[in-house]
C-alpha positions as CSV (number, residue, x, y, z in Angstrom):
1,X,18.6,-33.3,5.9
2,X,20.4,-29.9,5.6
3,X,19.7,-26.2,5.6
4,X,20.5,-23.2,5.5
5,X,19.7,-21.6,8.9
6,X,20.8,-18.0,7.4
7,X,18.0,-18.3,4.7
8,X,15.0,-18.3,7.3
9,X,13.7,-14.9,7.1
10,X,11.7,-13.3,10.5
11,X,9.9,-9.7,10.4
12,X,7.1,-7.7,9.1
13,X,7.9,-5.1,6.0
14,X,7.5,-1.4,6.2
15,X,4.7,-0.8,3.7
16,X,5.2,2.3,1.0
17,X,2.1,3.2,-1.2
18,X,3.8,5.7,-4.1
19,X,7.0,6.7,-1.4
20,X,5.0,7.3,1.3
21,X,5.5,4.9,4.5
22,X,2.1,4.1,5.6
23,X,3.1,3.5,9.3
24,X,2.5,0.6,11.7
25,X,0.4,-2.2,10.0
26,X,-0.9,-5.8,12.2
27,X,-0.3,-9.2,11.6
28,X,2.5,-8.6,8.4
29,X,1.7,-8.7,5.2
30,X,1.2,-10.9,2.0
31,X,1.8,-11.0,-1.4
32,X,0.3,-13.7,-3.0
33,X,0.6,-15.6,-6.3
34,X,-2.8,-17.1,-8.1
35,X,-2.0,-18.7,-11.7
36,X,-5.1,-20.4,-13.6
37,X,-4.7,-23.1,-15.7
38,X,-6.6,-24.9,-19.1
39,X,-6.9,-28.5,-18.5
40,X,-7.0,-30.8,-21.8
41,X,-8.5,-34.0,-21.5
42,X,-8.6,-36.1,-24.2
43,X,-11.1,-39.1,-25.3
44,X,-7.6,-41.8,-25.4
45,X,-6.6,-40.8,-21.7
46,X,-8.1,-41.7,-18.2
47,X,-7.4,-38.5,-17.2
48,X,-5.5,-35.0,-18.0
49,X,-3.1,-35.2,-20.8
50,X,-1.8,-30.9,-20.6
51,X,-2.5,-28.4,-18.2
52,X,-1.5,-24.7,-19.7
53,X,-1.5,-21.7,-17.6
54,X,-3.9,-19.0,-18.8
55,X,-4.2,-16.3,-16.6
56,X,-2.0,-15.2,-13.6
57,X,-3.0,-12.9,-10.9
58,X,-1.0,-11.4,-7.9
59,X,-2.3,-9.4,-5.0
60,X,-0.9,-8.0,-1.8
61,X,-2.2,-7.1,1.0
62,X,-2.1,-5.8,4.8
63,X,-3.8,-4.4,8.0
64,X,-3.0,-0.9,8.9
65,X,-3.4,0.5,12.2
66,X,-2.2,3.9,11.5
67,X,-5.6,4.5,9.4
68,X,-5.5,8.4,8.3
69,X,-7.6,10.1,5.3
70,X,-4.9,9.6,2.8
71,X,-5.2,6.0,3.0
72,X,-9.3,5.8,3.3
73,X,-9.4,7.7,0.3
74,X,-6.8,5.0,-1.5
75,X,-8.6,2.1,-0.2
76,X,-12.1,3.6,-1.0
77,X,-10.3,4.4,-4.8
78,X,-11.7,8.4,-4.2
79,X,-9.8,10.8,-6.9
80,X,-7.2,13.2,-5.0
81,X,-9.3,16.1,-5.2
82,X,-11.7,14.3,-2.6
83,X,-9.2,15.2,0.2
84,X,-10.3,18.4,0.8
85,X,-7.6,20.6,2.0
86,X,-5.9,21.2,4.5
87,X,-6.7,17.1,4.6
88,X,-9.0,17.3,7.4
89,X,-12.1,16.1,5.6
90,X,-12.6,13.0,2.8
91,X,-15.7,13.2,0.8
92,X,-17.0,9.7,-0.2
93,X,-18.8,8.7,-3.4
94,X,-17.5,9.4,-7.0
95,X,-19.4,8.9,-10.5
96,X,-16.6,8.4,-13.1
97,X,-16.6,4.9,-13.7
98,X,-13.3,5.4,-16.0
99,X,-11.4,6.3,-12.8
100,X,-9.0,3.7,-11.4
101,X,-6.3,4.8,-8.9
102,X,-3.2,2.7,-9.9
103,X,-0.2,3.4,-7.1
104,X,3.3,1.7,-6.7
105,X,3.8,-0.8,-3.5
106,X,7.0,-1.2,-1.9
107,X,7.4,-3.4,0.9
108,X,10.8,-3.8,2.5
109,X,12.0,-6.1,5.4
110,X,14.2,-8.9,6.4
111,X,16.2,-10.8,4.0
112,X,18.0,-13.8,3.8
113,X,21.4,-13.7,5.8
114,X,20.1,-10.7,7.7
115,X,19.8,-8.6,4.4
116,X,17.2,-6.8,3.2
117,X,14.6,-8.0,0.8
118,X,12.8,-5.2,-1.3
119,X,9.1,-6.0,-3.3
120,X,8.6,-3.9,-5.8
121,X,5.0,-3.3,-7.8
122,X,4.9,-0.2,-10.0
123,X,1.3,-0.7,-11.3
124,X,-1.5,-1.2,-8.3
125,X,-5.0,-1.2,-8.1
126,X,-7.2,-1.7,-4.6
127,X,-9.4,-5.3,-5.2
128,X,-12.9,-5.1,-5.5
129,X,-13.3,-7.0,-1.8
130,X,-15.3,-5.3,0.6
131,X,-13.6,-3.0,3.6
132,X,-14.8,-2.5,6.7
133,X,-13.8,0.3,9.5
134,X,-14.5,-1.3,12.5
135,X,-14.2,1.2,15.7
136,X,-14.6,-1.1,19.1
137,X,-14.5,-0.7,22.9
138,X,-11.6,-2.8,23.4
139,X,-9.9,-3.2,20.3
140,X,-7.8,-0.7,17.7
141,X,-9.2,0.6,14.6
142,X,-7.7,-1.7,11.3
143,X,-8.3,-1.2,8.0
144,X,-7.2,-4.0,5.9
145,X,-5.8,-3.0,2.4
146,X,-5.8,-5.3,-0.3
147,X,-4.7,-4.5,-3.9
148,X,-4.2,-5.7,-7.7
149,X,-1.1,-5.9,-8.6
150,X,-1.2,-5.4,-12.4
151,X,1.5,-6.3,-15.1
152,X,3.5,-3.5,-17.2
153,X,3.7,-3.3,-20.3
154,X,6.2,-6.3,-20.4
155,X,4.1,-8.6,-19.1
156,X,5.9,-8.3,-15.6
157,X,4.2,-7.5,-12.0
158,X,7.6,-6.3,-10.9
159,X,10.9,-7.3,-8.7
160,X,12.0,-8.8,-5.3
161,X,15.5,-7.8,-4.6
162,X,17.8,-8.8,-2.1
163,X,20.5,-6.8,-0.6
């Protein structure tokens, strides 16, 4: 068997939520592909005679460890006007259900052949999952970050480029 030993690809990304680099993040980051399929069976076959993708879903997400107000108030999807200025103070809770806080994720790190490879996501939305800000004794405050990442008008969820 042969390989490539240039092609393996070691590091973290920097994260960048709409151009802004969001700082030290904690055990990497992921970007994750989840298609759904329609299985046919049919009465002459012992078994599945098509499977058709249907749906198609891709998320990414991270841990941050540099956890300021700009970044609870994407992750809690609280309009811009919640940061109260000069930023010192977040109010929580908002009643316009019509409100969804799409952003653009950039994550770049290591490419193949020591290169750079750039993900690119114009349309994002935070996931409906539960967060948690966890302060401990003997332990860093995280807050993990996991979003949507929705397709453009295309029908595309955007790049990965290599350079």
């Amino acid at each position: 068997m042969s390989g490539t030993p240039e092609n393996i690809i070691i590091g973290a990304a920097v994260v960048f939520v709409n151009g802004a680099d969001l700082g030290y993040t904690k055990n990497g980051q992921t970007v994750r592909y989840k298609p759904e399929f329609v299985t046919v069976v049919a009465d002459q076959a012992n078994g599945t005679v098509r499977k058709g993708r249907s749906q198609e879903s891709m998320f990414v997400k991270w841990t941050l460890l540099e956890v300021s107000l700009e970044q609870l108030r994407i992750a809690m999807m609280q309009p811009a006007e919640n940061l109260v200025t000069p930023y010192t103070t977040l109010v929580l809770g908002y009643n316009d259900a019509c409100f969804t806080d799409e952003v653009e994720i950039e994550l770049v790190g290591s490419g193949p052949d020591c290169g750079v490879r750039t993900f690119n996501f114009p349309r994002c939305v935070i996931t409906d999952a539960e967060r948690m800000y966890e302060m401990k004794r003997d332990q860093e405050v995280m807050f993990e970050m996991e979003f949507e990442i929705l397709k453009d008008s295309s029908g595309h969820f955007g790049t990965i480029v290599d350079g």
